[in-house]
TIGU-442388 format. One line per 3 residues: their letters; for each residue x, y, z of C-alpha. Coordinates in Angstrom, 3 decimals, always signed. Example, Ala and Ser with C-alpha at 12.3 -4.5 7.8 and 13.67 -1.06 7.14 Angstrom:
% residues 2
as = +12.300 -4.500 +7.800 ~ +13.670 -1.060 +7.140
% end
This chain:
% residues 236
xxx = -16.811 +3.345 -20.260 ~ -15.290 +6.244 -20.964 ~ -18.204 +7.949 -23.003
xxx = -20.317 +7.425 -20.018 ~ -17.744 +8.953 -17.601 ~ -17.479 +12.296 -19.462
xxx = -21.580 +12.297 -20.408 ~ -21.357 +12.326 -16.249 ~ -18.676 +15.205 -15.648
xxx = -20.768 +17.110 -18.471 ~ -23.578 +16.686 -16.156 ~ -22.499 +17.524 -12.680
xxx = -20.308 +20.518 -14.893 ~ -23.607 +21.840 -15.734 ~ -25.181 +21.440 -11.850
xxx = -24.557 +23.585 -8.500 ~ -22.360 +20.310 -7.170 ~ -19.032 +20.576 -6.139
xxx = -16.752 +17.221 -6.944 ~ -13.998 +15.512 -7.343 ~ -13.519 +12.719 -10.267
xxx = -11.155 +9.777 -9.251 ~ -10.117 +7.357 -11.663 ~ -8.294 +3.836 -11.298
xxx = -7.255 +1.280 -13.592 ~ -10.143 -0.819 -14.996 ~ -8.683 -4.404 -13.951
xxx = -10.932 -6.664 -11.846 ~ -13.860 -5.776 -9.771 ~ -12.839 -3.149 -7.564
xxx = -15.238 -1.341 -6.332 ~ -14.352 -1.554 -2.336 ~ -11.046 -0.379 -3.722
xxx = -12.577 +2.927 -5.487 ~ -15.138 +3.245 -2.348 ~ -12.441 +4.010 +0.061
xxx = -10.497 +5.896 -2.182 ~ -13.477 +8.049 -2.680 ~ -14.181 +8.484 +1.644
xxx = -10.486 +9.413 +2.118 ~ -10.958 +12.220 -0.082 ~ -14.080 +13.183 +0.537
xxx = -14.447 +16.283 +2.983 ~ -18.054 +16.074 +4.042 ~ -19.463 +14.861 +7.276
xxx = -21.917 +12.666 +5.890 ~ -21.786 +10.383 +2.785 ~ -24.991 +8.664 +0.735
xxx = -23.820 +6.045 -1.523 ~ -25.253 +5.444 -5.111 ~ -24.552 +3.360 -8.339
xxx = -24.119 +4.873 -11.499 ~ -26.877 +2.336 -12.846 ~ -29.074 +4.244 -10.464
xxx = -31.442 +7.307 -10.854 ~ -32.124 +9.196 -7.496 ~ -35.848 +10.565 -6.753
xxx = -35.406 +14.630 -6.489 ~ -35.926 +14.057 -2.804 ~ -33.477 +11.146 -2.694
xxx = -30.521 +13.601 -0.791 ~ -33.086 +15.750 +1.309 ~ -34.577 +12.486 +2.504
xxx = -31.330 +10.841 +3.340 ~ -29.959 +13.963 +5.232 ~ -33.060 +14.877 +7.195
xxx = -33.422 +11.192 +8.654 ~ -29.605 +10.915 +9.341 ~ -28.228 +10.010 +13.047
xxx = -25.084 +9.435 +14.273 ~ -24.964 +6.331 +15.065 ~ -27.789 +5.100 +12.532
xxx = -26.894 +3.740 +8.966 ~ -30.009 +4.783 +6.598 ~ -31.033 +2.209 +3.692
xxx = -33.459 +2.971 +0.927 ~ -34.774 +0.358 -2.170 ~ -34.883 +0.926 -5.577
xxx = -37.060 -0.246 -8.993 ~ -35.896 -2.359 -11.347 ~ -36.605 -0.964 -14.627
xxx = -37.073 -2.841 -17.534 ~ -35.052 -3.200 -20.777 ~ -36.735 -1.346 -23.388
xxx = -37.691 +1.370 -20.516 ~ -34.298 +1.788 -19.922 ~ -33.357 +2.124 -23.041
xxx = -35.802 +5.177 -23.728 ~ -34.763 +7.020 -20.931 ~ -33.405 +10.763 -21.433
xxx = -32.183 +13.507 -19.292 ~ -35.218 +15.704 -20.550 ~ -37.324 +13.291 -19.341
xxx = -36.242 +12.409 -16.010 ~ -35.978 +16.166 -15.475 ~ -39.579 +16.545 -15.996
xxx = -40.779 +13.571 -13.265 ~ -40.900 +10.810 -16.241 ~ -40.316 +7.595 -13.601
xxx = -42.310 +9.067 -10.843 ~ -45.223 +9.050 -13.041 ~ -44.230 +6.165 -14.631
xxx = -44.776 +3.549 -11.313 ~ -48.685 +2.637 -12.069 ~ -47.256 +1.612 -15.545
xxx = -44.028 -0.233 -14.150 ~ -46.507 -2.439 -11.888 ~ -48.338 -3.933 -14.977
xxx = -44.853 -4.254 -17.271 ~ -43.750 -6.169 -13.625 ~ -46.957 -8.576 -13.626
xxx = -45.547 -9.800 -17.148 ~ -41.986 -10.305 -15.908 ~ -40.612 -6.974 -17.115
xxx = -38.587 -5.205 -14.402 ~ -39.742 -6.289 -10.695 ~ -40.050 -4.362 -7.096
xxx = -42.052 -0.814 -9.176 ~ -43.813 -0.445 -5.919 ~ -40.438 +0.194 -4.158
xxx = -40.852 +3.439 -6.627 ~ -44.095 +5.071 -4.825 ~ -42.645 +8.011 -3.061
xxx = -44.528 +8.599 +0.451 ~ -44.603 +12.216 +2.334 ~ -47.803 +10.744 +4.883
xxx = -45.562 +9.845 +8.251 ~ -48.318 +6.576 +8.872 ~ -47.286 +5.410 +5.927
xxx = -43.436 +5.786 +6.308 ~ -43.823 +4.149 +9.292 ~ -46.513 +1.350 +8.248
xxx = -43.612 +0.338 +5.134 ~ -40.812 +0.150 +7.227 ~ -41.747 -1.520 +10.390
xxx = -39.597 -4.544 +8.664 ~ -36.119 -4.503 +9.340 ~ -33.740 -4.613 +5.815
xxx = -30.357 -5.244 +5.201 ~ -28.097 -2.323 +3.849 ~ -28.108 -1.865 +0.099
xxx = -25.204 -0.704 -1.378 ~ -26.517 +1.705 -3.750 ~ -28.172 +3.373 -1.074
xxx = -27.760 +3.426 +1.819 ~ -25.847 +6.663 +4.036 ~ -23.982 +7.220 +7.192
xxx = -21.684 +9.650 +8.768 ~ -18.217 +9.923 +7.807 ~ -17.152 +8.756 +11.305
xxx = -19.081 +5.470 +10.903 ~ -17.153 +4.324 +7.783 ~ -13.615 +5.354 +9.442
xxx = -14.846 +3.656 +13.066 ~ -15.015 +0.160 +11.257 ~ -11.658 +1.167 +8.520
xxx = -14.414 +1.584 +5.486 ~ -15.320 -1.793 +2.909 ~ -12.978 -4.607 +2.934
xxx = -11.025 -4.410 -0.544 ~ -10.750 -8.599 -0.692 ~ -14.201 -8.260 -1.917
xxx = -13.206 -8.433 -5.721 ~ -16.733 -9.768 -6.993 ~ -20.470 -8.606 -6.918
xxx = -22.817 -8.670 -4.082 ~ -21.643 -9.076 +0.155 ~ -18.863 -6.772 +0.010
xxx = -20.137 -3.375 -0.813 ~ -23.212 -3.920 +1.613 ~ -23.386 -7.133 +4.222
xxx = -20.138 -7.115 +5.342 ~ -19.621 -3.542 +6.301 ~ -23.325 -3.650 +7.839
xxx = -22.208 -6.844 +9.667 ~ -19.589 -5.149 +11.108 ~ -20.888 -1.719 +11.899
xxx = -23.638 -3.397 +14.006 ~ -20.998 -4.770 +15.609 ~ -19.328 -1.644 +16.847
xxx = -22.972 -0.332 +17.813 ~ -24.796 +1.325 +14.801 ~ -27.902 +0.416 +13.865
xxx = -29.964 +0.325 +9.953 ~ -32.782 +2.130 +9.344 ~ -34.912 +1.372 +6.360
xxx = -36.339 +4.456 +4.199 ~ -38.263 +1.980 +2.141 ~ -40.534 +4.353 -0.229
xxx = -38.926 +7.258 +1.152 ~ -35.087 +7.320 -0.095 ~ -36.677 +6.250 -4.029
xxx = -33.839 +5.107 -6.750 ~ -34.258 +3.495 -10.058 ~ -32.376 +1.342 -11.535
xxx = -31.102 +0.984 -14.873 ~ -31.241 -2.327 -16.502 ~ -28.219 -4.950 -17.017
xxx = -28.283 -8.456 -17.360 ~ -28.124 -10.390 -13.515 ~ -24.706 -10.530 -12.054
xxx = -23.598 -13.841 -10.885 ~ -22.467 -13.976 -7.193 ~ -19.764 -16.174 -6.524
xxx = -19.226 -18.130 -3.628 ~ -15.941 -17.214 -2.617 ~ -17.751 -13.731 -1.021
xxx = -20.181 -15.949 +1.022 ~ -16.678 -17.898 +2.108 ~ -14.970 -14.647 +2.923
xxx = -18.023 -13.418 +4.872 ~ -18.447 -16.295 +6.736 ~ -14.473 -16.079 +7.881
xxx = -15.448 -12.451 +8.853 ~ -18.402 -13.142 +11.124 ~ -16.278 -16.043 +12.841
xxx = -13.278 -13.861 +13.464 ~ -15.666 -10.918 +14.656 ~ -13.361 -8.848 +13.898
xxx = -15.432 -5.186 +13.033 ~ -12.453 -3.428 +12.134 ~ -11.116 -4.889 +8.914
xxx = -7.199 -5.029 +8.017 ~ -7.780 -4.463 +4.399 ~ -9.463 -1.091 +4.313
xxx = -8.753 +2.634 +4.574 ~ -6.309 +2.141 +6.394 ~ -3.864 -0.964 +5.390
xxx = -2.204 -3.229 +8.183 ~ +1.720 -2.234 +7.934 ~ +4.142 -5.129 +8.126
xxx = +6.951 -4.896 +10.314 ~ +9.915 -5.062 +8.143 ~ +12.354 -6.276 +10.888
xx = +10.426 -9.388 +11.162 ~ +10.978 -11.779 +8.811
% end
């Protein structure tokens, strides 16, 4: 809303960040459609994505940037905070490393059914166990997860038919840049996010049916992206 959009712009007016605020009509879910506006404008060489729901550990960026490869899409996890948590949450506090000490507490609020995954929130440095947590292979998660620039324009960035939660922002574009040769790395307890809480999205099944057409056609380099397919006007 729009409260939240210039409590944001105060925010990153009051950082060292450089940025650029793009704006599009509120009509659907268009999220794929906002993503690729945001990678054609973007200048940098690499990109981390994030929701606004989420809350990055101070090392989030460092830990993203240091592990990146060319050719190797990095994937982190995040907590699930509960309601009421949520809801006290302040800038002051976050500043002064509220959620990192709050993860021994988050476990117990989890064992009650309040918020779930708090141990996704224990932030590692010890290289045994970075590598013990992550020997399991995870999907990409599409409010975090990174890459080069180059990856996202290789495969034509997310496929804007996607117009509902969930497979679009994440599975399909990690379908299909394993498919032109990049591989996922998970930064499980490493890359650390939390995220604010909001009542479950449903996930419809007409993204599973678009997926599934996607991984039959095999085609890596989607038509509805970046870059749009142009239609030959003398054919008709």
């Amino acid at each position: 809303c729009e409260n939240e959009v210039e409590s944001a712009k105060r925010i990153l007016d009051n950082s060292r960040l450089a940025y650029t605020y793009l704006w599009q009509e509120d009509n659907k879910i268009r999220k794929n459609e906002a993503l690729n506006k945001s990678i054609s404008v973007s200048s940098a060489d690499y990109i981390i994505f994030i929701d606004a729901d989420c809350i990055p550990h101070p090392s989030f960026v460092e830990e993203h940037v240091t592990n990146s490869s060319q050719t190797t899409i990095l994937t982190g996890r995040r907590v699930n905070l509960p309601e009421m948590f949520s809801k006290a949450l302040t800038p002051s506090l976050i500043s002064v490393g509220f959620l990192e000490k709050s993860i021994p507490a988050l476990l117990l609020k989890g064992l009650s059914g309040e918020g779930k995954d708090a141990e996704k929130g224990f932030y590692f440095r010890n290289k045994m166990l970075r590598s013990t947590f992550n020997k399991k292979q995870r999907g990409i998660l599409g409010c975090n997860f990174s890459l080069y620039r180059k990856g996202l324009l290789d495969c034509n960035g997310f496929d804007e038919r996607y117009q509902a939660p969930s497979v679009g922002e994440d599975t399909d574009i990690e379908f299909r840049l394993r498919g032109l040769g990049y591989t996922v790395q998970s930064l499980n307890n490493i890359a650390v996010q939390y995220h604010l809480y909001h009542k479950q999205q449903t996930f419809p099944q007409k993204n599973l049916d678009l997926f599934e057409t996607v991984k039959q056609s095999k085609q890596y380099v989607t038509q509805f992206g970046i870059v749009k397919e142009k239609k030959d006007e003398n054919l008709a």
